[in-house]
N, CA, C and O of each residue as an XYZ file, in Angstrom:
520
protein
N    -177.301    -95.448   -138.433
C    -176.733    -96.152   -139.556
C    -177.129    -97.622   -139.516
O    -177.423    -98.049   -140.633
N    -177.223    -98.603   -138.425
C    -177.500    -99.722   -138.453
C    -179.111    -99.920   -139.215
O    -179.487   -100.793   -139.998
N    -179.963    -98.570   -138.554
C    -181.187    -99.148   -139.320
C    -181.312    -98.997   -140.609
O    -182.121    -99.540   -141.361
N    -180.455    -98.215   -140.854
C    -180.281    -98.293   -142.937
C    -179.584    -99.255   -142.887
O    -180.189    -99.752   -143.837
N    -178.830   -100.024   -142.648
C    -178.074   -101.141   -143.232
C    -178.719   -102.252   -142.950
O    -178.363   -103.178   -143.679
N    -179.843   -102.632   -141.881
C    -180.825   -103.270   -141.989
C    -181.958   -103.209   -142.865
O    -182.512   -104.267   -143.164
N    -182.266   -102.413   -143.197
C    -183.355   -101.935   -144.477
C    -182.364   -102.150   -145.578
O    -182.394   -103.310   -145.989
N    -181.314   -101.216   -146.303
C    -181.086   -101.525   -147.367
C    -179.673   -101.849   -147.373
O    -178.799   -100.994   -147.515
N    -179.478   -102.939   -147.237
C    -177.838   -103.744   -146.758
C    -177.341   -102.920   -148.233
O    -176.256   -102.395   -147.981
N    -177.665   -102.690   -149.363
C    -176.793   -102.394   -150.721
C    -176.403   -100.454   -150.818
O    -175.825    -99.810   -151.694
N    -177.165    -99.934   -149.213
C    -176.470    -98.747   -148.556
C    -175.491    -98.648   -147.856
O    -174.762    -97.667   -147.705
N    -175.412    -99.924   -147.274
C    -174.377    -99.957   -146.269
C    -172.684    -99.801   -146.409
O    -172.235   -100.604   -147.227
N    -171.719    -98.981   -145.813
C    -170.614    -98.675   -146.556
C    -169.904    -99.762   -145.989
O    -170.146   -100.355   -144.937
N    -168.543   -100.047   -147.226
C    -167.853   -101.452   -147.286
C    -167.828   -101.664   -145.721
O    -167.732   -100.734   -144.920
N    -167.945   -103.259   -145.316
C    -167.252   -103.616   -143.915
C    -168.273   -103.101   -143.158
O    -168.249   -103.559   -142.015
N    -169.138   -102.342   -143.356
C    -170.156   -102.437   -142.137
C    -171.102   -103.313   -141.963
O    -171.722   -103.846   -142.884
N    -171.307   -103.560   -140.534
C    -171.512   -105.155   -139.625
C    -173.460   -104.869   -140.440
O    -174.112   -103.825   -140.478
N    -173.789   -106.117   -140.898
C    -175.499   -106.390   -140.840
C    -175.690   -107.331   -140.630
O    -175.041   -108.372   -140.732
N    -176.913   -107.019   -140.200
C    -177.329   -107.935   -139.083
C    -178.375   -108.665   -140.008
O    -178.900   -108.164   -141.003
N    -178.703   -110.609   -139.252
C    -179.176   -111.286   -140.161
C    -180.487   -110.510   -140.193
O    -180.714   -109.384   -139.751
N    -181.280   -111.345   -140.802
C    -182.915   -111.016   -141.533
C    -183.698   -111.370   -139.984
O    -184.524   -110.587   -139.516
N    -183.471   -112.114   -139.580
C    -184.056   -113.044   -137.934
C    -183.850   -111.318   -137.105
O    -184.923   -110.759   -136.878
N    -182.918   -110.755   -136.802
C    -182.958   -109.454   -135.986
C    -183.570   -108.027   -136.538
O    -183.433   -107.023   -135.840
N    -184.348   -107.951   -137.993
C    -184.472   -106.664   -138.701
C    -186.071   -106.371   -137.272
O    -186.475   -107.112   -136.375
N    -186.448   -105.224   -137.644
C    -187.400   -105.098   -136.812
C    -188.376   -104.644   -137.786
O    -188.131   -104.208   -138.911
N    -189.576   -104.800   -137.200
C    -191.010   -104.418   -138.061
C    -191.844   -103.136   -137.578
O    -192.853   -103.335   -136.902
N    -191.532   -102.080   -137.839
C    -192.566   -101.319   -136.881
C    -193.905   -100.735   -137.372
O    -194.131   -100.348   -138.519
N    -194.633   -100.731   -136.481
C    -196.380   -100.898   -136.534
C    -196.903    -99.642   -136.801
O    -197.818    -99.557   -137.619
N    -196.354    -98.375   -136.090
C    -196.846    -97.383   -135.905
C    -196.220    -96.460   -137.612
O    -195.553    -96.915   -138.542
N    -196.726    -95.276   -137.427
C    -196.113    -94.324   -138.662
C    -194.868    -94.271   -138.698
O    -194.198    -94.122   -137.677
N    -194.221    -94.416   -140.213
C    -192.852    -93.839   -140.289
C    -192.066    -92.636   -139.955
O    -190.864    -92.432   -139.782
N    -193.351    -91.753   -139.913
C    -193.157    -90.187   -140.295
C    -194.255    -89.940   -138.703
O    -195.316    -90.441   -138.330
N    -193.143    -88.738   -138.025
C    -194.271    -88.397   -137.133
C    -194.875    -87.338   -137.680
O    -194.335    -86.552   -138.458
N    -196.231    -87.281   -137.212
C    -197.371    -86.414   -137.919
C    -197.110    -84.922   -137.008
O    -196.934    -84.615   -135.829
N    -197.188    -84.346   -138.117
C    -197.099    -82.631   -138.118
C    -198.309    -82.318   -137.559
O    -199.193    -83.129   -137.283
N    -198.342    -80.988   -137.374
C    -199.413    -79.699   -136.590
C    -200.341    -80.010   -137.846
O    -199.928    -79.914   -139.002
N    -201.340    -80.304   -137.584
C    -202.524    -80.256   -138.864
C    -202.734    -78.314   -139.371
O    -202.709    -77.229   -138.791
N    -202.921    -78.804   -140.700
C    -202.969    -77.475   -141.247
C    -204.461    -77.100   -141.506
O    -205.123    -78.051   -141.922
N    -205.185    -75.843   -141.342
C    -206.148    -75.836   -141.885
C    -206.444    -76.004   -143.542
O    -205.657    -75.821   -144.471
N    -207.725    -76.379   -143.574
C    -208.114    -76.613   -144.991
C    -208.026    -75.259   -145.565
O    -208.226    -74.328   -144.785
N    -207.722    -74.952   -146.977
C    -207.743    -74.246   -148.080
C    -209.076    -73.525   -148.192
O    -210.031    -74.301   -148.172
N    -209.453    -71.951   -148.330
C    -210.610    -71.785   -149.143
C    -210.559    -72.326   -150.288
O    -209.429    -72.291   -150.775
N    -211.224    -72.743   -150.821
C    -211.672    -73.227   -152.402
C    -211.680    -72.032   -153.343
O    -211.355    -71.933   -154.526
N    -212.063    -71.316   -152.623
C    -212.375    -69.750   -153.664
C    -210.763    -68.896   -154.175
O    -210.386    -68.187   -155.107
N    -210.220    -69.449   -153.008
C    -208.687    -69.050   -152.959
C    -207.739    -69.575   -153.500
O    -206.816    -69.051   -154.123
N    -207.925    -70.540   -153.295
C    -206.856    -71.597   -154.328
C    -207.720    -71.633   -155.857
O    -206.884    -71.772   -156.749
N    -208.857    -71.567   -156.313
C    -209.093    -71.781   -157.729
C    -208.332    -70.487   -158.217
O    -207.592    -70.565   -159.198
N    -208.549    -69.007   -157.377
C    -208.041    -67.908   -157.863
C    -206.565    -68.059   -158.044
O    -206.067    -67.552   -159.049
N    -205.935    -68.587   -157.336
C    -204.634    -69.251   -157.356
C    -204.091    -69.668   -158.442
O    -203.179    -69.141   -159.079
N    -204.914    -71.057   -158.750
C    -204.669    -71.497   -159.683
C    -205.047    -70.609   -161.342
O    -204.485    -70.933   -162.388
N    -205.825    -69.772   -161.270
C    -206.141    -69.061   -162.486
C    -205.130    -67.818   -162.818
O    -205.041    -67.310   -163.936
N    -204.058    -67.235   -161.175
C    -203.115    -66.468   -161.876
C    -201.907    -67.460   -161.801
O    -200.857    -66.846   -161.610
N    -201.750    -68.812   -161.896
C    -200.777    -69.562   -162.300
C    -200.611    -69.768   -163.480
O    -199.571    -69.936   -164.117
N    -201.818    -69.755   -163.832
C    -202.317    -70.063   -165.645
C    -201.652    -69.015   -166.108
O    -200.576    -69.236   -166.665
N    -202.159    -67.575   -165.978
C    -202.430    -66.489   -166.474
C    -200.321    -65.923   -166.337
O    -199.535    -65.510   -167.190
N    -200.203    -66.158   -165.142
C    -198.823    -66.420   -165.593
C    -197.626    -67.220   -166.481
O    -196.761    -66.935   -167.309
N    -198.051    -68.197   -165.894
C    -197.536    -68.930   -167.343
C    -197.696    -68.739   -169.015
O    -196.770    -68.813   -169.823
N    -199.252    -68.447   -169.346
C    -199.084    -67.720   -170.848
C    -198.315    -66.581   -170.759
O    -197.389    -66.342   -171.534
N    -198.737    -65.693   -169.634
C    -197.599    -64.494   -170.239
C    -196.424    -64.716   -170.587
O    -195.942    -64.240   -171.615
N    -195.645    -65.650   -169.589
C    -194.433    -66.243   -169.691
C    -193.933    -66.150   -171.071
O    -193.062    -65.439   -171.572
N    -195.126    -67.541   -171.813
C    -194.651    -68.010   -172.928
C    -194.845    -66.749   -174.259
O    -194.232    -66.528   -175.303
N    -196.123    -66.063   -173.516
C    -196.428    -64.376   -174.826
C    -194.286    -63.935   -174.793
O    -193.472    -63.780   -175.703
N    -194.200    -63.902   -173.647
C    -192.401    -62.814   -173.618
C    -191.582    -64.038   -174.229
O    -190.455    -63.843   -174.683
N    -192.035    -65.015   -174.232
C    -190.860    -65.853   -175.049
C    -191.111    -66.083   -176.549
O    -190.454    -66.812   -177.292
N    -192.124    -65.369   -176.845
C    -192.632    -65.143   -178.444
C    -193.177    -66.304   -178.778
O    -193.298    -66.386   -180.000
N    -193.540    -67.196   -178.229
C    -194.393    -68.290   -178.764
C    -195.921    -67.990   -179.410
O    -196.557    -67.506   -178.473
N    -196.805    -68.065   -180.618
C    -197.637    -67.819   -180.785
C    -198.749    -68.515   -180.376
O    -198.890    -69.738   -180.380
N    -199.951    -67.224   -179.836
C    -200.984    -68.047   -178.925
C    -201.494    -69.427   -179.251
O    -201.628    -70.199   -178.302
N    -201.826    -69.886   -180.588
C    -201.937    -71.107   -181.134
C    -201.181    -72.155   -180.440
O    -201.785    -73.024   -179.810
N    -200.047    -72.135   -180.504
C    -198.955    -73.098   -180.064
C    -198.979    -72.770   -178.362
O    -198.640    -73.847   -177.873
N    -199.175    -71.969   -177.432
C    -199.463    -72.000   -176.199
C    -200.403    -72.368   -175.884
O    -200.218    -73.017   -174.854
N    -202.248    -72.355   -176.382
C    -202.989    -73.192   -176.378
C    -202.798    -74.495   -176.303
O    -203.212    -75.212   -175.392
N    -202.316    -74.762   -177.032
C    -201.732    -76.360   -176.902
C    -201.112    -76.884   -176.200
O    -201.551    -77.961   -175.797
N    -199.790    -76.414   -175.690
C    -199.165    -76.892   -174.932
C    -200.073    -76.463   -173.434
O    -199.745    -77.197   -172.502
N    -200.894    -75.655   -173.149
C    -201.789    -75.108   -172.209
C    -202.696    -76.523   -171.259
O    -202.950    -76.689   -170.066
N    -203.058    -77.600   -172.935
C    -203.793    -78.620   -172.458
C    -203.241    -79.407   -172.298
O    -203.952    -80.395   -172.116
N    -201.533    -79.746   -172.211
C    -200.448    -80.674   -171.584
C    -199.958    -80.350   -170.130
O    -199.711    -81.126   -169.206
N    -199.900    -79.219   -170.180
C    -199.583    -78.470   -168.743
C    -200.627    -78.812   -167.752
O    -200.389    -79.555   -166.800
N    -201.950    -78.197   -168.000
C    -202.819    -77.645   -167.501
C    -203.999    -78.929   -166.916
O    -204.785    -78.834   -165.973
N    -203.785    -80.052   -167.810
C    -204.549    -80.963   -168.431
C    -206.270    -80.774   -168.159
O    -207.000    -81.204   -167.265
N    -206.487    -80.081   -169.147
C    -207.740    -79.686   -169.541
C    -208.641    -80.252   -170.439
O    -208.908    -80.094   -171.630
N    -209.103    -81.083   -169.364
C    -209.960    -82.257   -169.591
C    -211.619    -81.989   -169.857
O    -212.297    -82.885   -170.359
N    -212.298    -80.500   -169.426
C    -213.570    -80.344   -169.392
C    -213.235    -78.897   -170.290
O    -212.292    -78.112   -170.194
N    -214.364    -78.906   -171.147
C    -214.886    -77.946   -172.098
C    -214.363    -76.406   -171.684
O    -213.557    -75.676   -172.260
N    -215.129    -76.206   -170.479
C    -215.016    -75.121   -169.948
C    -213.361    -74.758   -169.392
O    -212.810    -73.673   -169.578
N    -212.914    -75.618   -168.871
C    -211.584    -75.498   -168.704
C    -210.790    -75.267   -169.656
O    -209.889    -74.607   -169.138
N    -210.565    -75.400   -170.723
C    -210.420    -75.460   -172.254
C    -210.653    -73.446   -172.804
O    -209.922    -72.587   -173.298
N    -211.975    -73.518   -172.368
C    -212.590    -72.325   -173.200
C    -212.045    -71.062   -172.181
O    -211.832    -69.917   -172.580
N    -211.841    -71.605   -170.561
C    -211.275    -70.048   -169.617
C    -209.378    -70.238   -170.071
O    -208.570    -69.353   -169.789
N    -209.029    -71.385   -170.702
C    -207.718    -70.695   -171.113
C    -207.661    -70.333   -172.339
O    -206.585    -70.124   -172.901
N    -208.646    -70.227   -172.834
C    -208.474    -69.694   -174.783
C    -209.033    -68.318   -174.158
O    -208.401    -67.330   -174.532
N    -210.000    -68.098   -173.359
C    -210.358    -66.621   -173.048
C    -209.181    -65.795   -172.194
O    -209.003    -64.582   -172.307
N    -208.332    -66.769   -171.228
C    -207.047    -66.079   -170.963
C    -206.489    -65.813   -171.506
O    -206.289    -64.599   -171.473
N    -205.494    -66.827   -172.773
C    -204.657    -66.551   -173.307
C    -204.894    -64.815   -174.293
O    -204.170    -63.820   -174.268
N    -206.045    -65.040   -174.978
C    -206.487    -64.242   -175.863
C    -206.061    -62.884   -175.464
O    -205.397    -62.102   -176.144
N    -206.797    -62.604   -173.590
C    -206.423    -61.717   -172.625
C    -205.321    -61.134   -172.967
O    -205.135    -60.120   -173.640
N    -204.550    -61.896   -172.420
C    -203.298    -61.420   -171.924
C    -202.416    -61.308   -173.724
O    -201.526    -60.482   -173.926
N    -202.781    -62.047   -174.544
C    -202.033    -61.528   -175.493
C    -202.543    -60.600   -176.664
O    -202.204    -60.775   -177.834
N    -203.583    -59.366   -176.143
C    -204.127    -58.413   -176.107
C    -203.825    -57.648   -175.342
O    -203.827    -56.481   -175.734
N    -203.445    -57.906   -173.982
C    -203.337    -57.065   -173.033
C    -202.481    -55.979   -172.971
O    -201.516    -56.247   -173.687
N    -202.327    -54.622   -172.348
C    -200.779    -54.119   -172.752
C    -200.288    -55.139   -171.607
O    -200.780    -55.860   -170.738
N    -198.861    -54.727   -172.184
C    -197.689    -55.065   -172.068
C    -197.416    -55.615   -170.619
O    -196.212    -55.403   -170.759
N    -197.483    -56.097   -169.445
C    -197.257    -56.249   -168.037
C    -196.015    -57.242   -167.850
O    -195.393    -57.759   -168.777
N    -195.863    -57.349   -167.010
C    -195.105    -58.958   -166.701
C    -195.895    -59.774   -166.274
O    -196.804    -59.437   -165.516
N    -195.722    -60.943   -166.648
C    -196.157    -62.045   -166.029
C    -196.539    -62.186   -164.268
O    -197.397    -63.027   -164.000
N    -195.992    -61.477   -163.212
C    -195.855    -61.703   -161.779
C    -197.036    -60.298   -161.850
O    -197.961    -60.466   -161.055
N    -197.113    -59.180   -162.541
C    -198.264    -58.479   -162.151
C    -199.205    -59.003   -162.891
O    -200.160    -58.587   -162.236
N    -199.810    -59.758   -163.985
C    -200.593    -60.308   -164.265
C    -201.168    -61.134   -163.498
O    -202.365    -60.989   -163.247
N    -200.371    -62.270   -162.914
C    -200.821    -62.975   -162.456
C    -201.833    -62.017   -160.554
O    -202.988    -62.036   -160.129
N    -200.927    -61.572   -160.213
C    -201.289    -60.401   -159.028
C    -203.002    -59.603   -159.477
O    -204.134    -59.776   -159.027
N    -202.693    -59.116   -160.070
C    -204.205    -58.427   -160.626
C    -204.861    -59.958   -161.089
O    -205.750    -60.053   -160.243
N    -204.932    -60.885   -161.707
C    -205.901    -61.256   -161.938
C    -206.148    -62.630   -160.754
O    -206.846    -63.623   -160.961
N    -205.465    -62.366   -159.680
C    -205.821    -63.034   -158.401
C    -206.682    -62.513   -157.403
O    -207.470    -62.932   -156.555
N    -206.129    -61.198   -157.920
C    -206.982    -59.826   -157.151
C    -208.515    -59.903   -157.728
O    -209.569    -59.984   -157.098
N    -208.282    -59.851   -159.135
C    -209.702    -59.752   -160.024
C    -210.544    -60.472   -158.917
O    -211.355    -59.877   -158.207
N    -210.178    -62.282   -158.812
C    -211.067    -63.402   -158.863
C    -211.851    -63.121   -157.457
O    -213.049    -63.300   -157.236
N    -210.654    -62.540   -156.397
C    -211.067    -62.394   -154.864
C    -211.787    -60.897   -154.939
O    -212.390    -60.690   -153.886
N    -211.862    -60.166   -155.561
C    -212.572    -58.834   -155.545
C    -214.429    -58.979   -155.352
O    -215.049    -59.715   -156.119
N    -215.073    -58.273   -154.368
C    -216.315    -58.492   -154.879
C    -217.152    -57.961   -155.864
O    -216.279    -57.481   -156.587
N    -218.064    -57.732   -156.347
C    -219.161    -58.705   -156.097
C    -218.925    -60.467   -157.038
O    -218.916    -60.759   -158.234
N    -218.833    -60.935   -156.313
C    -218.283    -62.509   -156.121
C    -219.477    -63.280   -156.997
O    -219.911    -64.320   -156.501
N    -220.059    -62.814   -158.325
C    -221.494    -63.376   -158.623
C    -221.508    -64.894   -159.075
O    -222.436    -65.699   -159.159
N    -220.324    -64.988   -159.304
C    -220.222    -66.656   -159.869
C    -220.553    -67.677   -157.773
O    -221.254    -68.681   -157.644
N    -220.076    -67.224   -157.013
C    -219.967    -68.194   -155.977
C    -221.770    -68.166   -155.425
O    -222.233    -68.967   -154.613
N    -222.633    -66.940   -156.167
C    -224.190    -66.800   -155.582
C    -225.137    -68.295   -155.977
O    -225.741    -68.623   -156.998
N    -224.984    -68.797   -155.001
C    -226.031    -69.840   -155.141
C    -227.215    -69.655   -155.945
O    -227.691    -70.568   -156.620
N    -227.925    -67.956   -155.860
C    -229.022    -67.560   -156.912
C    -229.071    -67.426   -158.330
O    -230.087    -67.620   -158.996
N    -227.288    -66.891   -159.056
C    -226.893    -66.713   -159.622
C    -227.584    -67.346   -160.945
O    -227.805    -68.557   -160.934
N    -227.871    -66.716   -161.880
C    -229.216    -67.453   -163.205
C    -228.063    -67.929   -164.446
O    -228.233    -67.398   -165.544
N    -227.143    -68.706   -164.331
C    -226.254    -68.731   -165.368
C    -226.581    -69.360   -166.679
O    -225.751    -69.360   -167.588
């Protein structure tokens, strides 16, 4: 408690003792002790990630009856879809899924995480003639 009431005297509860500005202390090292380092992310894994986050979320909004028009849109507030292509794989999702039969949102998103990690993997081929 003293070192919060040295840091932020306007925490400190009524009548508790602080100490002048001349005794606060400065410390050099990290605030936070550092955790077990985590390994890095596949890239391939997290974009798939992120594409049944998408793909969930429109469904979401398909079961809340919003029309695809108006989820597009709000798609590029959410999503912030700043490059062309980013733009054009959620107009080709949305379209998807609100064509699609009927699923929930949590198996949509499941299958089309599955889709991205399934092989043959031709988008990650360095040879690949796109």
């Amino acid at each position: 408690m003293d070192a919060l009431c040295q840091a932020l005297p306007s925490r400190c509860p009524p009548g508790a003792a602080q100490s002048p500005v001349d005794d606060l202390q400065t410390r050099t090292g990290p605030l936070l002790e550092p955790t077990a380092s985590v390994p890095l992310e596949d890239p391939l894994a997290s974009d798939c990630w992120y594409i049944g986050l998408q793909t969930e979320w429109v469904a979401f909004k398909r079961d809340a009856g919003l029309p695809l028009s108006e989820v597009l849109r709000a798609a590029r507030r959410v999503f912030a879809l700043d490059l062309q292509w980013q733009a054009a794989l959620a107009g080709a999702l949305g379209t998807l899924i609100y064509r699609a039969p009927q699923r929930s949102p949590a198996e949509l998103r499941q299958r089309m995480e599955a889709a991205c990690l399934a092989p043959p993997l031709f988008w990650t081929d360095a040879r690949a003639d796109w």
